[in-house]
N, CA and C atoms as a LAMMPS dump frame, in Angstrom:
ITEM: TIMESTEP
0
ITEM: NUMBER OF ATOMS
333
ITEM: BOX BOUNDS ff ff ff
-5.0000000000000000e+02 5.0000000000000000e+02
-5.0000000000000000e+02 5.0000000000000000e+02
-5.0000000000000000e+02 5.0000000000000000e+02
ITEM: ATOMS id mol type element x y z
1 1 1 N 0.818 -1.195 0
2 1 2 C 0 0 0
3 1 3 C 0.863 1.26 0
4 2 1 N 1.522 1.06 0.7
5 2 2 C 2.907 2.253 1.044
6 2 3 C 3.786 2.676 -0.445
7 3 1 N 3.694 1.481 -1.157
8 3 2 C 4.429 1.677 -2.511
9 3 3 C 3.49 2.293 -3.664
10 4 1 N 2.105 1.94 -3.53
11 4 2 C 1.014 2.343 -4.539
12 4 3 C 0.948 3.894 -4.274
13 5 1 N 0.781 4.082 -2.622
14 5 2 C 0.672 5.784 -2.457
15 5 3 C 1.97 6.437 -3.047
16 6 1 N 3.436 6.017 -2.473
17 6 2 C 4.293 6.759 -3.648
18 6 3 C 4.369 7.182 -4.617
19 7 1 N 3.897 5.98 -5.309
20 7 2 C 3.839 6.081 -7.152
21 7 3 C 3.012 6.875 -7.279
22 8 1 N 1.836 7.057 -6.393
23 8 2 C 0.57 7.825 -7.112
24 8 3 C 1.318 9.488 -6.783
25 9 1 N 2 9.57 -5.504
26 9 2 C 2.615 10.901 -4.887
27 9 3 C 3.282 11.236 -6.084
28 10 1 N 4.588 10.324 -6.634
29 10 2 C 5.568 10.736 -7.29
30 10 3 C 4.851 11.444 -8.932
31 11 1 N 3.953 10.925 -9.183
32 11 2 C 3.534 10.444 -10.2
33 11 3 C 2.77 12.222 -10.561
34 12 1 N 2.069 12.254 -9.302
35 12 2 C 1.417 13.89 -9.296
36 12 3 C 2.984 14.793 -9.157
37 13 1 N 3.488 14.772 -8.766
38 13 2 C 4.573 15.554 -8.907
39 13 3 C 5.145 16.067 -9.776
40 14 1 N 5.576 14.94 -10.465
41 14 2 C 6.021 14.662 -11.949
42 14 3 C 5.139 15.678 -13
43 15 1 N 3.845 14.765 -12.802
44 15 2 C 3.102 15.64 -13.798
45 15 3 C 3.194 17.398 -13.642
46 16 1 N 3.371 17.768 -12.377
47 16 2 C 2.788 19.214 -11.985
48 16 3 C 4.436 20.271 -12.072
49 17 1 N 5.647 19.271 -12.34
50 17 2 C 6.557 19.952 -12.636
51 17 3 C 6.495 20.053 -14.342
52 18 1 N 6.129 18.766 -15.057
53 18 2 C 6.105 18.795 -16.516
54 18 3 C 5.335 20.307 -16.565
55 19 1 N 4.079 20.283 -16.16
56 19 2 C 3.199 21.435 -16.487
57 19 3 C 3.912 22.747 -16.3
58 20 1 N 4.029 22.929 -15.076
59 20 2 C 4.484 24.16 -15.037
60 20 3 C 6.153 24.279 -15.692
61 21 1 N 6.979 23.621 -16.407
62 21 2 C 7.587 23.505 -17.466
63 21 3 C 7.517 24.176 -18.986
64 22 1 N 5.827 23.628 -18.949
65 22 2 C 5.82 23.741 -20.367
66 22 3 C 4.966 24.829 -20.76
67 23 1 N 5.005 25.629 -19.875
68 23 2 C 3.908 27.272 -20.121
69 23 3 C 4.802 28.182 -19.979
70 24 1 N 4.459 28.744 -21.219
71 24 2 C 5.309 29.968 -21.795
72 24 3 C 5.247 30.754 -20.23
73 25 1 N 6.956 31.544 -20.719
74 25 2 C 7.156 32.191 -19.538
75 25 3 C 6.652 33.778 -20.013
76 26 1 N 6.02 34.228 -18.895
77 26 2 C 5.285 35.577 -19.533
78 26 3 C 5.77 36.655 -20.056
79 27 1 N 7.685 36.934 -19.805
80 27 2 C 8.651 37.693 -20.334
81 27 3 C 8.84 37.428 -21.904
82 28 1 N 8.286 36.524 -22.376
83 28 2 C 8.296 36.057 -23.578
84 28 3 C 7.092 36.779 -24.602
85 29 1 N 6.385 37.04 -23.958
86 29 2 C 4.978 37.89 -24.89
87 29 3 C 5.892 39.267 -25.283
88 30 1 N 5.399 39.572 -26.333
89 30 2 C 5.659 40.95 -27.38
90 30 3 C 5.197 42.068 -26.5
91 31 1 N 6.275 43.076 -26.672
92 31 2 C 6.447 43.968 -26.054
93 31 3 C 5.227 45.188 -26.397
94 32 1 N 4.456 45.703 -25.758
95 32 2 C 3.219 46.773 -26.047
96 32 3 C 3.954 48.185 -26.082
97 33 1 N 3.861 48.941 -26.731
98 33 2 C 4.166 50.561 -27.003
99 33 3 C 4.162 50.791 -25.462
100 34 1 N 3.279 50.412 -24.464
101 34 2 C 3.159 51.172 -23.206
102 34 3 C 4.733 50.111 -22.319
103 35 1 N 5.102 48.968 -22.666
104 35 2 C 5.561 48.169 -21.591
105 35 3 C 7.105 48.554 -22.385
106 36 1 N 7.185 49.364 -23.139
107 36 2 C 8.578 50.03 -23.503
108 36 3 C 8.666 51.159 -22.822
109 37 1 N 7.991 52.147 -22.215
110 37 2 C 7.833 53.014 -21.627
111 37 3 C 7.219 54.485 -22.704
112 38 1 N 6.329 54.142 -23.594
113 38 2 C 5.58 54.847 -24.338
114 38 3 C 4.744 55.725 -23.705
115 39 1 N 4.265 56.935 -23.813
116 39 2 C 2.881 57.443 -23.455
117 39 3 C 1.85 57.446 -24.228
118 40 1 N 0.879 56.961 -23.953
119 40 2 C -0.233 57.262 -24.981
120 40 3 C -0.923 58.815 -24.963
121 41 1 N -0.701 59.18 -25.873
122 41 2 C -0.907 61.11 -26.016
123 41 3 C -2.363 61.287 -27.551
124 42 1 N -2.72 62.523 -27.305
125 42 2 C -3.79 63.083 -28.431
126 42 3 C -2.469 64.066 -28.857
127 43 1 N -2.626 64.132 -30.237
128 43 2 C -1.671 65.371 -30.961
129 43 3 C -2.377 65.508 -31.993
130 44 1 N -2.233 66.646 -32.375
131 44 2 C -2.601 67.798 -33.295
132 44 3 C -1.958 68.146 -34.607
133 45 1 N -1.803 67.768 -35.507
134 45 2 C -1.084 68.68 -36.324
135 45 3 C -1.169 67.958 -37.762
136 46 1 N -0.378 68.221 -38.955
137 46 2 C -0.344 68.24 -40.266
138 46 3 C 0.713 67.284 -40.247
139 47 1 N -0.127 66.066 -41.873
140 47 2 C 0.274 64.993 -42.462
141 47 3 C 1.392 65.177 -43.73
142 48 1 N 2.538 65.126 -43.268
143 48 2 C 3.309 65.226 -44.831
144 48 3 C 3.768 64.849 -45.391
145 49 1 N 3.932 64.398 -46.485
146 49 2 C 4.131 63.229 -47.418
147 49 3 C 5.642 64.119 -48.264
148 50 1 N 7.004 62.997 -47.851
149 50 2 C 8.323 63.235 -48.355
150 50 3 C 8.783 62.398 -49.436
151 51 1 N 7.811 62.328 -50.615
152 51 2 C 8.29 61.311 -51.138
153 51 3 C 7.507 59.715 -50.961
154 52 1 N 8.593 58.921 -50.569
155 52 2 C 7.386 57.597 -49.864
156 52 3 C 7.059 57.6 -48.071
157 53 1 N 7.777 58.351 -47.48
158 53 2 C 7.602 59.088 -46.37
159 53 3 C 7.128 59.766 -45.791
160 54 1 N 6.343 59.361 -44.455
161 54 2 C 4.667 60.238 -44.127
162 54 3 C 5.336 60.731 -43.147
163 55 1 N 5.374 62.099 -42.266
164 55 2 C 5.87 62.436 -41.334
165 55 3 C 4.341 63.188 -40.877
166 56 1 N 4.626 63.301 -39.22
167 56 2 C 3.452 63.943 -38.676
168 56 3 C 4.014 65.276 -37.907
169 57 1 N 3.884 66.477 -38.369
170 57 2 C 4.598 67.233 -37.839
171 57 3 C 3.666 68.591 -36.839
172 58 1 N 4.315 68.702 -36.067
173 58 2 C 3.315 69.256 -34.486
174 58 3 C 4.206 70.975 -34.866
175 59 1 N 3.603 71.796 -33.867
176 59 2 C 3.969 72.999 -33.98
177 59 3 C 5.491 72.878 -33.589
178 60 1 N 5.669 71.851 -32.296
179 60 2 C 7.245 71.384 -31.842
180 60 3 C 8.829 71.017 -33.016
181 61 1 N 7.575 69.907 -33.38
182 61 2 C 8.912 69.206 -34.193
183 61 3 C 8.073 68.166 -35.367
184 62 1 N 8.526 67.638 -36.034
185 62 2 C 8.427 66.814 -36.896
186 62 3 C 8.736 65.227 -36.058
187 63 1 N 7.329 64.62 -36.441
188 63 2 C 7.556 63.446 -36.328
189 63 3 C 7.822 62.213 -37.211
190 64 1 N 8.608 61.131 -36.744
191 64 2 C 8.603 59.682 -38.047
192 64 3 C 7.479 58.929 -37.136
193 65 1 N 7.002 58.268 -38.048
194 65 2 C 5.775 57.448 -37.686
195 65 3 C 5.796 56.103 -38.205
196 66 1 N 5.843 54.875 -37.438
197 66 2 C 6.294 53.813 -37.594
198 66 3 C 5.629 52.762 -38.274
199 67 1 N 4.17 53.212 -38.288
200 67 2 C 3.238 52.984 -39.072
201 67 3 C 2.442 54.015 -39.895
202 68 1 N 2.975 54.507 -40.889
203 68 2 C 2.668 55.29 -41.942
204 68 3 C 1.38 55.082 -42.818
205 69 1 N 1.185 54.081 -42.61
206 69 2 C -0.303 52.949 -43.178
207 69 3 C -1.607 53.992 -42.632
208 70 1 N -1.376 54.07 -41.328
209 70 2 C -2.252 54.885 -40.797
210 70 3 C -3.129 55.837 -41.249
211 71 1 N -2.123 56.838 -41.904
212 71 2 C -2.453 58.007 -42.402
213 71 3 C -2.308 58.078 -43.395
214 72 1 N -2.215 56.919 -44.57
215 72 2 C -2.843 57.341 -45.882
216 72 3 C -4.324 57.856 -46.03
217 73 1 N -4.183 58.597 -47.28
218 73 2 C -4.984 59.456 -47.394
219 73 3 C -5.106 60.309 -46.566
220 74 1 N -4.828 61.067 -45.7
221 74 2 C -4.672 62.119 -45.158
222 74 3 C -3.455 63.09 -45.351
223 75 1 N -2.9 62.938 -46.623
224 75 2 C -1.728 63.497 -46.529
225 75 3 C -2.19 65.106 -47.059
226 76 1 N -1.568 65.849 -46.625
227 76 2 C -1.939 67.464 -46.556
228 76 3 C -2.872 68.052 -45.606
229 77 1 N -3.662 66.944 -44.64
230 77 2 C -3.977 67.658 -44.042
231 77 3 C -4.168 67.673 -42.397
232 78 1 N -5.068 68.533 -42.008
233 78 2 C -4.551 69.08 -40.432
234 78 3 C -5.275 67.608 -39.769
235 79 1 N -5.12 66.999 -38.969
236 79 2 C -5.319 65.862 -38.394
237 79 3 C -5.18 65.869 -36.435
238 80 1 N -6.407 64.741 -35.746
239 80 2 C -6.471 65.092 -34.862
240 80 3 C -5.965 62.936 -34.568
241 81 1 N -4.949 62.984 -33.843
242 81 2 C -4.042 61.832 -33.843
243 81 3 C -4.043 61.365 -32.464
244 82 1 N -4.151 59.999 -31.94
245 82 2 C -3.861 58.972 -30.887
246 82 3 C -2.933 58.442 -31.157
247 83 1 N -1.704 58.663 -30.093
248 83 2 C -0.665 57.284 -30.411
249 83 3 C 0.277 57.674 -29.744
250 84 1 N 1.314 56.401 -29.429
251 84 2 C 2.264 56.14 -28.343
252 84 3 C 3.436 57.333 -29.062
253 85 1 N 4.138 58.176 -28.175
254 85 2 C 4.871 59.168 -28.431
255 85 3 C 6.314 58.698 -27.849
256 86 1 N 6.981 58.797 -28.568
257 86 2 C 9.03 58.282 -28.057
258 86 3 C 9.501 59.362 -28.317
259 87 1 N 9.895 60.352 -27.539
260 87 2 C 10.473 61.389 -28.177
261 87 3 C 12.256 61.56 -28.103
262 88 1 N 12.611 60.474 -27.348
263 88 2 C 13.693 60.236 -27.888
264 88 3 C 14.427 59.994 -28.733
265 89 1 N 13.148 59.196 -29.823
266 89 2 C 13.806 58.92 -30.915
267 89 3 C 12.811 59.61 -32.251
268 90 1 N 12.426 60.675 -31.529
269 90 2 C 11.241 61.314 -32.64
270 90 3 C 10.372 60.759 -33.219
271 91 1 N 9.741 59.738 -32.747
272 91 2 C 9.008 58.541 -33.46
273 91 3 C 7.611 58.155 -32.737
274 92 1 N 6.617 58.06 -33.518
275 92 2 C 5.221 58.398 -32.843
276 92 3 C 4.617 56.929 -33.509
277 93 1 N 3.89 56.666 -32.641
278 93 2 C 2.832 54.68 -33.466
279 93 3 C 1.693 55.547 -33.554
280 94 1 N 1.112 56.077 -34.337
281 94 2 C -0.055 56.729 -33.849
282 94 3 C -1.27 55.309 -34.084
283 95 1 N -2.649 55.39 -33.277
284 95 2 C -3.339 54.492 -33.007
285 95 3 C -4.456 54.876 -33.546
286 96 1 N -4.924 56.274 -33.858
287 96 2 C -6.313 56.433 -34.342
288 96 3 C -5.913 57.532 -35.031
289 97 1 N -6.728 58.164 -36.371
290 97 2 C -6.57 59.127 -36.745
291 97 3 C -8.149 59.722 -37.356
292 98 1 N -8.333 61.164 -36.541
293 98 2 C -9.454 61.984 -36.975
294 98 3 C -9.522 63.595 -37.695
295 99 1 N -10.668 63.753 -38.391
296 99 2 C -10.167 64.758 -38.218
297 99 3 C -11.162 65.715 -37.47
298 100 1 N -10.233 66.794 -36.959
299 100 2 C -10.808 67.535 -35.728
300 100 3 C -12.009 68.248 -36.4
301 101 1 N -12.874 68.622 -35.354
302 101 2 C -14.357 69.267 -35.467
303 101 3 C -13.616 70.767 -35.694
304 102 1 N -14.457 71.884 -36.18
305 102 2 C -14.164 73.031 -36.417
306 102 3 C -14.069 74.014 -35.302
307 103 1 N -14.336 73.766 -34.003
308 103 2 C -13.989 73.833 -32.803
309 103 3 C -12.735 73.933 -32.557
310 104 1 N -12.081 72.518 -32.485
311 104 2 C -10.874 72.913 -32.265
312 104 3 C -9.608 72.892 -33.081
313 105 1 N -10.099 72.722 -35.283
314 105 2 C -9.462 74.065 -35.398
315 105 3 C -9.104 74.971 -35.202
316 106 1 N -10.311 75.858 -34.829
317 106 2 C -10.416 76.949 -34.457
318 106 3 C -9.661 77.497 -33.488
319 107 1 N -9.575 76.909 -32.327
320 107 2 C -8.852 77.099 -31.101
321 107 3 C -7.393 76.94 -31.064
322 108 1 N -6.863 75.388 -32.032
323 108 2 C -5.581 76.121 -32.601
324 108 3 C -5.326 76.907 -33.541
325 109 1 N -6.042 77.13 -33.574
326 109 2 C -5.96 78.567 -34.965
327 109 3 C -5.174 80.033 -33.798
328 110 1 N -5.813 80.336 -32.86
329 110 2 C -6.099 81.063 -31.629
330 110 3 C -4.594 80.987 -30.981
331 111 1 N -4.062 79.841 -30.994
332 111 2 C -2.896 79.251 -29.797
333 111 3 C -1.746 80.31 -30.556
């Protein structure tokens, strides 16, 4: 009896080290714009097309945009933008693109 309970002990063991073995370790999932240390920001400004090159450029500075896909068809104009901002490396993911109500045109018109 003493030998059957072992085997059955060893046996759960076994299995519960295989398992927790074989599940992805969670450092392994793809890195999110935010878990690089991204901010997610609203920005403002004009779509410009360099050629095959879309840049999004703010009253600040000119941005590269890593997904350029985004904002086709919007090129020339004033655009109201979601997306993770790196300004270290001047480089924006933008996530949504609208364009602003005449409101707040207007108001940067004003600034």
């Amino acid at each position: 009896m003493k030998t059957f309970l072992f085997a059955i002990f060893s046996l759960c063991f076994a299995l519960s080290v295989v398992v927790a073995l074989s599940q992805d370790a969670p450092n392994q999932a793809p890195k999110t714009p935010a878990d690089i240390g991204a901010r997610l920001t609203t920005i403002m400004g004009i779509v410009q097309e360099d050629g095959e090159i879309l840049r999004f450029v703010t009253e600040q500075r000119a941005w590269k945009v890593d997904n350029p896909e985004t904002l086709k068809g919007h090129e020339g104009h004033y655009v109201h933008a979601e997306g993770y901002v790196y300004p270290d490396k001047d480089l924006i993911h933008i996530t949504e693109v609208k364009i602003p109500t005449a409101r707040e045109t207007r108001e940067a018109d004003i600034k």
